[in-house]
Each structure stands twice: as C-alpha cells, then as structure tokens.
PyMOL CGO cylinders between C-alpha atoms (Angstrom):
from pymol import cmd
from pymol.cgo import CYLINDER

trace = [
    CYLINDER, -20.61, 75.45, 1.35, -23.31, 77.71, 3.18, 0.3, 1, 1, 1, 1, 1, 1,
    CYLINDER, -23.31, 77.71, 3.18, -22.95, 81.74, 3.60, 0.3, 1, 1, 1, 1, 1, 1,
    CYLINDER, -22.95, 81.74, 3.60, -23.23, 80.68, 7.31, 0.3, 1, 1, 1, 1, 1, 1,
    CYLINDER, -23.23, 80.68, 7.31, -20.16, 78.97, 7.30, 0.3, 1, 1, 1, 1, 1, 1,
    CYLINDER, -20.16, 78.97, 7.30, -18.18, 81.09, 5.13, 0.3, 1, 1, 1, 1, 1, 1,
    CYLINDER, -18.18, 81.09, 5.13, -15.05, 83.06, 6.85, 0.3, 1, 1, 1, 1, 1, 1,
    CYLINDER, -15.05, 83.06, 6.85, -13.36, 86.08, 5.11, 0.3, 1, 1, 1, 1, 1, 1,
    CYLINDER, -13.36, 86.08, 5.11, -9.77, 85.47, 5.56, 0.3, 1, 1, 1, 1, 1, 1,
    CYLINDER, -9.77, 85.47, 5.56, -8.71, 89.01, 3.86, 0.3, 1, 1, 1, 1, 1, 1,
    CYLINDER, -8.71, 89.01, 3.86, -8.94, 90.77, 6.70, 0.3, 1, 1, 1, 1, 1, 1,
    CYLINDER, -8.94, 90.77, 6.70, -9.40, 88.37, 9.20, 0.3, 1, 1, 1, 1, 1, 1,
    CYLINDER, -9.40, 88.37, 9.20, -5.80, 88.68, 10.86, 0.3, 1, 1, 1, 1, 1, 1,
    CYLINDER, -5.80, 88.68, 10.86, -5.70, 88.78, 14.85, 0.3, 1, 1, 1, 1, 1, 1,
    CYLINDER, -5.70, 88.78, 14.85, -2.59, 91.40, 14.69, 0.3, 1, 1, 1, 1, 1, 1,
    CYLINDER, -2.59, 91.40, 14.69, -5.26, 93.08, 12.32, 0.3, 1, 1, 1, 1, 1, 1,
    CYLINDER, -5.26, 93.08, 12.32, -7.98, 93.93, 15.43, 0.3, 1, 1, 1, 1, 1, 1,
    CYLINDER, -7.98, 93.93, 15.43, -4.89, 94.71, 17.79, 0.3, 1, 1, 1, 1, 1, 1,
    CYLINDER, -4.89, 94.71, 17.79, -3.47, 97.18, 15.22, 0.3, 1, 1, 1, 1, 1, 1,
    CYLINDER, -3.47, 97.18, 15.22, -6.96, 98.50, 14.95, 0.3, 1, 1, 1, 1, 1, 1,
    CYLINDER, -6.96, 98.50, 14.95, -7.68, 98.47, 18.82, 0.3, 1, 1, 1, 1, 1, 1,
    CYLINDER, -7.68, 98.47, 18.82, -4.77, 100.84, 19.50, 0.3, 1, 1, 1, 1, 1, 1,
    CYLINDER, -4.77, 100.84, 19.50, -5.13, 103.10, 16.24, 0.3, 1, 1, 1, 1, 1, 1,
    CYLINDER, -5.13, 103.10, 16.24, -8.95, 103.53, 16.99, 0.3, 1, 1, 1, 1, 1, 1,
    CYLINDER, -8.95, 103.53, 16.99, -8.95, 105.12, 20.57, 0.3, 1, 1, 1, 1, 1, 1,
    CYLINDER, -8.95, 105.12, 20.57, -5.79, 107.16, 19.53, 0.3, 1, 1, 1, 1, 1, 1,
    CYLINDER, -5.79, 107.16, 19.53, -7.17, 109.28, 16.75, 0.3, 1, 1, 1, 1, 1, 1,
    CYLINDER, -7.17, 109.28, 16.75, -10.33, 109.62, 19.11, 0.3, 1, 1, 1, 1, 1, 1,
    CYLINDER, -10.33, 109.62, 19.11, -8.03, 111.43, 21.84, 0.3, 1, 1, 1, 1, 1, 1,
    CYLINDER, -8.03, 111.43, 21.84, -6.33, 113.36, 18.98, 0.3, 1, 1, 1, 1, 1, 1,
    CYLINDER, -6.33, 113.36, 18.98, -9.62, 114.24, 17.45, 0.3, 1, 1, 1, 1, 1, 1,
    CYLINDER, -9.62, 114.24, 17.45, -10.72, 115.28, 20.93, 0.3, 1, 1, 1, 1, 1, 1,
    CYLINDER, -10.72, 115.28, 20.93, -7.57, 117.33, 21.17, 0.3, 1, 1, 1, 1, 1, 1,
    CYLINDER, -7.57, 117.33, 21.17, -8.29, 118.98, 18.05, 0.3, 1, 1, 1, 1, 1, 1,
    CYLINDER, -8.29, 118.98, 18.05, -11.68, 120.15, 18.43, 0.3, 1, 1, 1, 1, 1, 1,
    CYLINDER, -11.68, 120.15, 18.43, -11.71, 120.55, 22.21, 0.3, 1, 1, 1, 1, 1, 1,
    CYLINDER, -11.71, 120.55, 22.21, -8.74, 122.83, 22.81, 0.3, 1, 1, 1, 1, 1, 1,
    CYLINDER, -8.74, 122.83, 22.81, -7.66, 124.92, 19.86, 0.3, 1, 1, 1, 1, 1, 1,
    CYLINDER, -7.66, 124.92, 19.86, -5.28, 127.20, 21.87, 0.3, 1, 1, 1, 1, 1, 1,
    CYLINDER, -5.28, 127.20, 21.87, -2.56, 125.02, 23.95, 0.3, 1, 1, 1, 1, 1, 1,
    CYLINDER, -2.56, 125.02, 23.95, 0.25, 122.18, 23.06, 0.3, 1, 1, 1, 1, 1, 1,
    CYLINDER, 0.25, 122.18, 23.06, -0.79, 118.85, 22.59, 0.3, 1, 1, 1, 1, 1, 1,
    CYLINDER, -0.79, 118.85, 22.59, 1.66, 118.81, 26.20, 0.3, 1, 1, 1, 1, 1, 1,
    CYLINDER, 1.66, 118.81, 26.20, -0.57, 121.49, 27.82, 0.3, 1, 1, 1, 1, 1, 1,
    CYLINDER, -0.57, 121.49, 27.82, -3.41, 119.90, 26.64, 0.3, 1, 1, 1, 1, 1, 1,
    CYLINDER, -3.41, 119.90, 26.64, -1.87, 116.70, 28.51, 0.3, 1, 1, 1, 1, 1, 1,
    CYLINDER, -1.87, 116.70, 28.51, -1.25, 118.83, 31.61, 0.3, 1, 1, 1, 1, 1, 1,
    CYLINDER, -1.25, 118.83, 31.61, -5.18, 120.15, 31.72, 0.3, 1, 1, 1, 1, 1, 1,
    CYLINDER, -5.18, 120.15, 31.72, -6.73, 116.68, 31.46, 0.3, 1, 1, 1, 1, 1, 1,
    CYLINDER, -6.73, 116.68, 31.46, -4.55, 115.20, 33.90, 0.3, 1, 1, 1, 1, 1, 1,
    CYLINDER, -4.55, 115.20, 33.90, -4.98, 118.78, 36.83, 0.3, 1, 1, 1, 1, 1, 1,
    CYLINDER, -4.98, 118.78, 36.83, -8.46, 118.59, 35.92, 0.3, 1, 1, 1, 1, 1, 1,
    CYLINDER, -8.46, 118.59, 35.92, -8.86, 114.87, 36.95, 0.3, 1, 1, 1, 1, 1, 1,
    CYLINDER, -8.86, 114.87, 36.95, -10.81, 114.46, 33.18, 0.3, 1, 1, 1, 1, 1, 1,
    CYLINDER, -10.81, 114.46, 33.18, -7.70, 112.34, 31.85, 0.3, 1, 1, 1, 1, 1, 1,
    CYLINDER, -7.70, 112.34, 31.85, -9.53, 108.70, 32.95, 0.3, 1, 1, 1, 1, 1, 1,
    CYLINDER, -9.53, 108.70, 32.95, -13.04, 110.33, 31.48, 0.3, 1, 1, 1, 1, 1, 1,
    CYLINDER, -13.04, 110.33, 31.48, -11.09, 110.94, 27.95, 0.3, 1, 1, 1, 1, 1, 1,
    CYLINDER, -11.09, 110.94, 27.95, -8.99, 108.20, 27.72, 0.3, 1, 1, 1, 1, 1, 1,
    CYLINDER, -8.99, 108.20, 27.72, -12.42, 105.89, 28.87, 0.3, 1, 1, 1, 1, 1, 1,
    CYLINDER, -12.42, 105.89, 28.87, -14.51, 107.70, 26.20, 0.3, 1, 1, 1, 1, 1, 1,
    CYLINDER, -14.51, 107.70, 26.20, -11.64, 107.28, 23.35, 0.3, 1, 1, 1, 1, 1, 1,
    CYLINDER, -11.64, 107.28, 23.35, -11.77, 103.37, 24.19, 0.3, 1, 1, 1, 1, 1, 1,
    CYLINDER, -11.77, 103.37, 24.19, -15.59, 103.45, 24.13, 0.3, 1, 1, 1, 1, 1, 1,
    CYLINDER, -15.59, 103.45, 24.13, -14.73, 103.72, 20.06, 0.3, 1, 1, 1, 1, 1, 1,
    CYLINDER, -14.73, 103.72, 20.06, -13.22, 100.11, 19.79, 0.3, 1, 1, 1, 1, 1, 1,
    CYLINDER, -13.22, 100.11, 19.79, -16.77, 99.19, 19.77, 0.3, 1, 1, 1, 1, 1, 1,
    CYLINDER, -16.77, 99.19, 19.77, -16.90, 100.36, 15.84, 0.3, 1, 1, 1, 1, 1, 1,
    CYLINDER, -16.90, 100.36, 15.84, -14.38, 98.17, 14.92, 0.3, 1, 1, 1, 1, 1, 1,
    CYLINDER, -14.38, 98.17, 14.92, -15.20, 95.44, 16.70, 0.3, 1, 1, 1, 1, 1, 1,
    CYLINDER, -15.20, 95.44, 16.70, -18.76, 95.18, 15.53, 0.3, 1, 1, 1, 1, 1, 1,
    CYLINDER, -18.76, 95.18, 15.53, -17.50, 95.07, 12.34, 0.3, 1, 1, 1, 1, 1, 1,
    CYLINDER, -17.50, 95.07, 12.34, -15.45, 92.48, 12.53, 0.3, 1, 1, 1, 1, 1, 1,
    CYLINDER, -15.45, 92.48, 12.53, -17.81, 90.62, 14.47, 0.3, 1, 1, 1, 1, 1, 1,
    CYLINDER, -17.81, 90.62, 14.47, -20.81, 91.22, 12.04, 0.3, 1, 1, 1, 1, 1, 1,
    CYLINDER, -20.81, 91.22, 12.04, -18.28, 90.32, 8.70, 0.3, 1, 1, 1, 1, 1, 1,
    CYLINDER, -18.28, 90.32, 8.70, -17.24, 87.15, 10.60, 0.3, 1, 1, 1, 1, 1, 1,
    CYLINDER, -17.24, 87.15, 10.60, -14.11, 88.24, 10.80, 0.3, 1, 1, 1, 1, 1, 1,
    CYLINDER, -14.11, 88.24, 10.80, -13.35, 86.64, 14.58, 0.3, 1, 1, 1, 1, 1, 1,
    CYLINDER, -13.35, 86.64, 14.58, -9.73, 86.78, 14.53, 0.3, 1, 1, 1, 1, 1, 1,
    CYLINDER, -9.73, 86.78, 14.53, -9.93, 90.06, 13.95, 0.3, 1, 1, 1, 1, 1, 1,
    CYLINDER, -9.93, 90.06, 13.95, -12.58, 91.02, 16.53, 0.3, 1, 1, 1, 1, 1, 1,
    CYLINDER, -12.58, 91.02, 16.53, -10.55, 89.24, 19.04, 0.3, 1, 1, 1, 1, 1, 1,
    CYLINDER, -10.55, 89.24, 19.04, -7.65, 91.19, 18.40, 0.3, 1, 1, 1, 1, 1, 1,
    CYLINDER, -7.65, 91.19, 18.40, -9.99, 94.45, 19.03, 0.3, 1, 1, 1, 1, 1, 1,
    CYLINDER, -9.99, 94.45, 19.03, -11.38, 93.22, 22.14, 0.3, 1, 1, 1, 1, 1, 1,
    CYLINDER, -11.38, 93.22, 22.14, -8.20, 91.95, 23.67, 0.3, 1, 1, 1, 1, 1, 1,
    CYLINDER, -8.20, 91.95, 23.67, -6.38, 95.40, 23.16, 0.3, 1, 1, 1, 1, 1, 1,
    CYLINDER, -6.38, 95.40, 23.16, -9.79, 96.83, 24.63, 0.3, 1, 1, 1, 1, 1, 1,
    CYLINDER, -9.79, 96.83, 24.63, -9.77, 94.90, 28.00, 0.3, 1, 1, 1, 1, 1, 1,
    CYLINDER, -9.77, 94.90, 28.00, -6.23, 95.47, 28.12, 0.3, 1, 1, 1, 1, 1, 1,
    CYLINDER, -6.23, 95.47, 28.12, -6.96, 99.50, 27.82, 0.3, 1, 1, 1, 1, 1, 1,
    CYLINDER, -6.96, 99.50, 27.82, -10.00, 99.21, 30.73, 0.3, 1, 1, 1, 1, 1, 1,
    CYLINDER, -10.00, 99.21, 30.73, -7.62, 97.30, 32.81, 0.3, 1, 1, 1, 1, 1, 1,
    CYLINDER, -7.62, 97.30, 32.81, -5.03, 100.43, 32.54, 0.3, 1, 1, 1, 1, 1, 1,
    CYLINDER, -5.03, 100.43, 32.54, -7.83, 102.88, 33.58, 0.3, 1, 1, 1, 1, 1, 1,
    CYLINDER, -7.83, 102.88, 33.58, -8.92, 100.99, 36.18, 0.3, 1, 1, 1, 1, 1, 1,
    CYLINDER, -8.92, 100.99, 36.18, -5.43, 100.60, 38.09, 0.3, 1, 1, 1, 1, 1, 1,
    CYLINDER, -5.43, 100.60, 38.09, -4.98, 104.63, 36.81, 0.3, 1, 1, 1, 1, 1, 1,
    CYLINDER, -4.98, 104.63, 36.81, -8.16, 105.23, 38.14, 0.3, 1, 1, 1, 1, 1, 1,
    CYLINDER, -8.16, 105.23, 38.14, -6.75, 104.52, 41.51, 0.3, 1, 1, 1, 1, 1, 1,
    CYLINDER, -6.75, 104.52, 41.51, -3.37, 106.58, 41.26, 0.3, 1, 1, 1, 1, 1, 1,
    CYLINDER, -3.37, 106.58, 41.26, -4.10, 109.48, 39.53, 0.3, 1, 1, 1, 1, 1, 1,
]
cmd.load_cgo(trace, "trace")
C-alpha cells in the first residue's frame, strides 16, 4: 500500500476533532483572561467584554484557533478528525453571527 493512501486511525476519531474544537477556543478565552485582565473575576471580566461590546471580537478571535487543530488533522490525514474540528467551528461562527445581532 502507498504512503498516499495510508490513514492513521489512532487519532483519527470524529468525537476526537469535536472534543478538540470546543477545548481549543476555550483555553484561548481563558488564556486571554489571564493575561489581559489580571485584576477582576473571571465574572467581571465577563461583564467588561460584554459592556464593552468586545465579547463577539474575543469569542471570534478564540475560534480563529481551531485552525491549529484542524490543519493538523488535515495535514496527518486524519479526516475524521478534522471534520469533527470544523463542524464544532461552523457551529461556533453560526453562534456569533446570530449573537452578533442581539448583543
């Protein structure tokens, strides 16, 4: 059999790239948390972003990073995997886009 048509099935799991897809943009908005605003609660921090209007801007930039993930599924040929990244990730834009509207 050819490299081109071998398939990793370790960590080729679709609940794998969903997992992934909603761990991923999570510790981004923690991380952001963390070196952004050292002073207030995680719930003031909350309270900023959203009286501020920034909350779509974060929550858009912390789904930005599913694109680390899903390159490397895609570039291991892990596809099951990728789609489970990419599905959680159009999910995600979808939310910000109807947010986008009502907040």
């Amino acid at each position: 059999m050819s490299a081109s048509f071998y398939e990793p099935t370790g960590l080729n799991r679709w609940w794998l790239g969903i997992l992934m897809g909603i761990v991923f943009p999570m510790v981004f908005f923690l991380l952001y948390f963390l070196f952004r605003f050292n002073g207030p609660s995680f719930e003031r921090y909350l309270q900023i972003l959203v009286q501020s209007g920034k909350i779509i801007h974060v929550l858009s930039l912390s789904v930005l990073f599913n694109l680390a993930p899903f390159l490397y599924f895609v570039r291991t040929n892990r596809f099951k995997s990728g789609k489970g990244v990419l599905s959680v990730t159009i999910l995600f834009v979808l939310i910000l886009f109807v947010l986008k509207f009502y907040l």
